[in-house]
N, C-alpha and C positions, 0 to 999 in steps of 0.2 A: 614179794615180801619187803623188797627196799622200801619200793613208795608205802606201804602200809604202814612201816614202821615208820619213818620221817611225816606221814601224816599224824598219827598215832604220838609220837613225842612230842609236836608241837601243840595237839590239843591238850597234853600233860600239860605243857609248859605256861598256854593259857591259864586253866585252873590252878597251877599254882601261885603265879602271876596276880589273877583275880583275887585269889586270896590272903595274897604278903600287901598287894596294894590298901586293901579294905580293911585290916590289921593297922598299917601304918598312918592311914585316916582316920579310925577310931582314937588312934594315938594324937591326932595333929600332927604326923610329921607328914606332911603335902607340900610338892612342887608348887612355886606361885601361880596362880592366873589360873589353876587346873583343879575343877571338880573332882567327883570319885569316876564320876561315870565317863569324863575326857580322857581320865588317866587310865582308866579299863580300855579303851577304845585306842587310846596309843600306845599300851603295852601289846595291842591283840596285831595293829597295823604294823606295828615295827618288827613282830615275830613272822608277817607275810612277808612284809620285805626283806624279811634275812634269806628266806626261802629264795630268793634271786640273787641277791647281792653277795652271798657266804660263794656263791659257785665261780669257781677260777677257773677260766677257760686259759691263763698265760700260763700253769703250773708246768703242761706241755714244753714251755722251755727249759724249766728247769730237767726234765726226763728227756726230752731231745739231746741235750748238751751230755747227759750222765750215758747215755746211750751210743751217743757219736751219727744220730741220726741229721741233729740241725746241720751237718756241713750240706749234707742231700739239699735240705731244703733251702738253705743260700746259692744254691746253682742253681735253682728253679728261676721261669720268667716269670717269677709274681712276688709280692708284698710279702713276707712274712710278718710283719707285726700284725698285717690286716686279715691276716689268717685265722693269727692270734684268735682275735678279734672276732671272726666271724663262727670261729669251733666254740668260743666263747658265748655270743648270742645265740647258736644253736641249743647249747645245754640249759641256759636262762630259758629259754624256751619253753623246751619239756621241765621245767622246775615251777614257771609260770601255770603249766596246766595243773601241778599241784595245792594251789592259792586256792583253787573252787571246790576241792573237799574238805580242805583244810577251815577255809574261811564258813562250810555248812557245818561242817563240824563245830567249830568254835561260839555259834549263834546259839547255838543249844543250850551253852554255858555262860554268856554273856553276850549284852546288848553293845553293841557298837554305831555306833554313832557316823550320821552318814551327810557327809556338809553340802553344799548348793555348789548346783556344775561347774560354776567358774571359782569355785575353790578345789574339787575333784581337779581340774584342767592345770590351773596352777600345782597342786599337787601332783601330777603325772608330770609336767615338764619339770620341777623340780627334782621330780624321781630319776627321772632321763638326765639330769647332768649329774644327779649323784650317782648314776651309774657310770657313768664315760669318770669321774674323779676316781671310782672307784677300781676299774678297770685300769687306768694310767698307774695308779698306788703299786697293785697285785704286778703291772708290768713292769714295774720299777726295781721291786723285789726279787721277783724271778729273774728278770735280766742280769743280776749280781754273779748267779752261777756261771757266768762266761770267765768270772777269773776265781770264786771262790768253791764252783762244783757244789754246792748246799749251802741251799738259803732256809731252811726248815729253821733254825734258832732265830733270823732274823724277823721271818716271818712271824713266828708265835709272839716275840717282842711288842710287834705293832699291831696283831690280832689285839693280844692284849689292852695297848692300851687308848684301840681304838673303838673296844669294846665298851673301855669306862668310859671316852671323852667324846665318841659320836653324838652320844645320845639313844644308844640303842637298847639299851637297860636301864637308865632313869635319865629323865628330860634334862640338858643343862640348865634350867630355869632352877633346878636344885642347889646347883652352884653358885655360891654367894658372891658378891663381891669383885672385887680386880680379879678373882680366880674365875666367874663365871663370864665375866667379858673376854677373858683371855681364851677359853676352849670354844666360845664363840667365834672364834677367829680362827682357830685351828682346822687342815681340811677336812677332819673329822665327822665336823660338823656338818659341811655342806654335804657326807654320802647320807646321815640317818636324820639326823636333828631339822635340818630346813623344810623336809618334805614333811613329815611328823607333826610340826608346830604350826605347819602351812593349813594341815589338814584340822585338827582341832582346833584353829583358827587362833593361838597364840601371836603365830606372826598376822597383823592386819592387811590387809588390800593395798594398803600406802604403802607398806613396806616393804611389799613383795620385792619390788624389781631392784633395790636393794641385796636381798639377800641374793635374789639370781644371779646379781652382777660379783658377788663375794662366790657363789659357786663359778660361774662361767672362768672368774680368775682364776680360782685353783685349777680348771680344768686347763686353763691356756699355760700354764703353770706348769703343771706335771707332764700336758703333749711336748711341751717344749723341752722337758727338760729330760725323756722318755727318746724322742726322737733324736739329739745326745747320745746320749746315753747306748743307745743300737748301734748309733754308726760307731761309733767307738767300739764295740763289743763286736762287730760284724767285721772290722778289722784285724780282730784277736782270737780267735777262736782256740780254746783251749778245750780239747773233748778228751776224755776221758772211756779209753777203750776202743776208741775208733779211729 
């Protein structure tokens, strides 16, 4: 009944989706550079992506700590953050096998638009570092509960407002101005916005490696400052109940 329902709300989500964007073109209020039928096709891809990218495999530290279970797992001979990590790509996983009724589902109700292999190829490795950004982000947050026991308000904060400035709900090409250069910059951008613009071809071929190199930073960025961050935390261990 899970997967039915989360398949089932996301094809809601397309149709209504389909229908505020086609509303807001008949109006003239359109993102630049983007047709009706581009911006149907990146409201439909950004709602598969969410289907991988919304799943937190780090929340585990925040419940390990509240439980008193992580001290167990720092006396183990292995990695915890890589743990993290790998409990993490396991759930991506079975969320992935979601994408293929979801995405027959959504075909029914709108046409999507399907770009040439070496824009898919660019599109998937861009996908792959906005996920590793978005992973170091989720393990940033979590790892707080080592001194503050609950990160849920901080969390919802940057749910929020990474919701309006990824690009996961309207394209930053929306964004006018020194405001629209500036969330271009932000790592918000590099988890939804670069794969997204990569894919309905916003960003061009010249530009690509450009933007990968603006993702790869954030990524080198948040491991670095992630890895910080643990050893510091893995020093302090404040558990709660345990």
């Amino acid at each position: 009944m899970e997967v039915l329902t989360e398949v089932g709300s996301l094809v809601l989500r397309v149709y209504l989706l389909r229908a505020l964007w086609t509303a807001l073109y008949a109006q003239n209020a359109a993102p630049m550079n983007l047709p009706l039928h581009s911006m149907i096709t990146y409201a439909t891809v950004a709602l598969l992506m969410s289907l991988i990218l919304e799943v937190d495999g780090t929340r585990l530290i925040r419940e390990k700590i509240r439980e008193g279970t992580i001290a167990t797992d720092l006396m183990k001979p292995i990695s915890v953050p890589l743990y993290f990590f790998s409990d993490g790509v396991g759930q991506t996983l079975l969320h992935a096998v979601l994408v293929v009724p979801s995405l027959a589902f959504a075909l029914l109700m709108v046409h999507v638009d399907v770009p040439p292999p070496a824009t898919l190829a660019a599109f998937a490795f861009s996908f792959l570092l906005g996920y590793c950004v978005n992973f170091f982000l989720n393990f940033l947050m979590n790892s707080i509960a080592f001194w503050t026991l609950e990160t849920f308000a901080v969390q919802l904060i940057v749910r929020w407002v990474s919701d309006l400035l990824s690009g996961q709900i309207i394209p930053l090409t929306f964004f006018p101005g020194i405001f629209g250069r500036l969330v271009f910059g932000l790592p918000f951008a590099a988890i939804y916005s670069t794969p997204l613009l990569i894919y309905v071809g916003v960003i061009p071929a010249s530009q690509w490696m450009t933007y990968f190199a603006v993702q790869i930073l954030w990524l080198a960025l948040f491991g670095a400052l992630s890895t910080f961050v643990w050893r510091a935390a893995s020093r302090r261990v404040v558990i709660q109940g345990g």
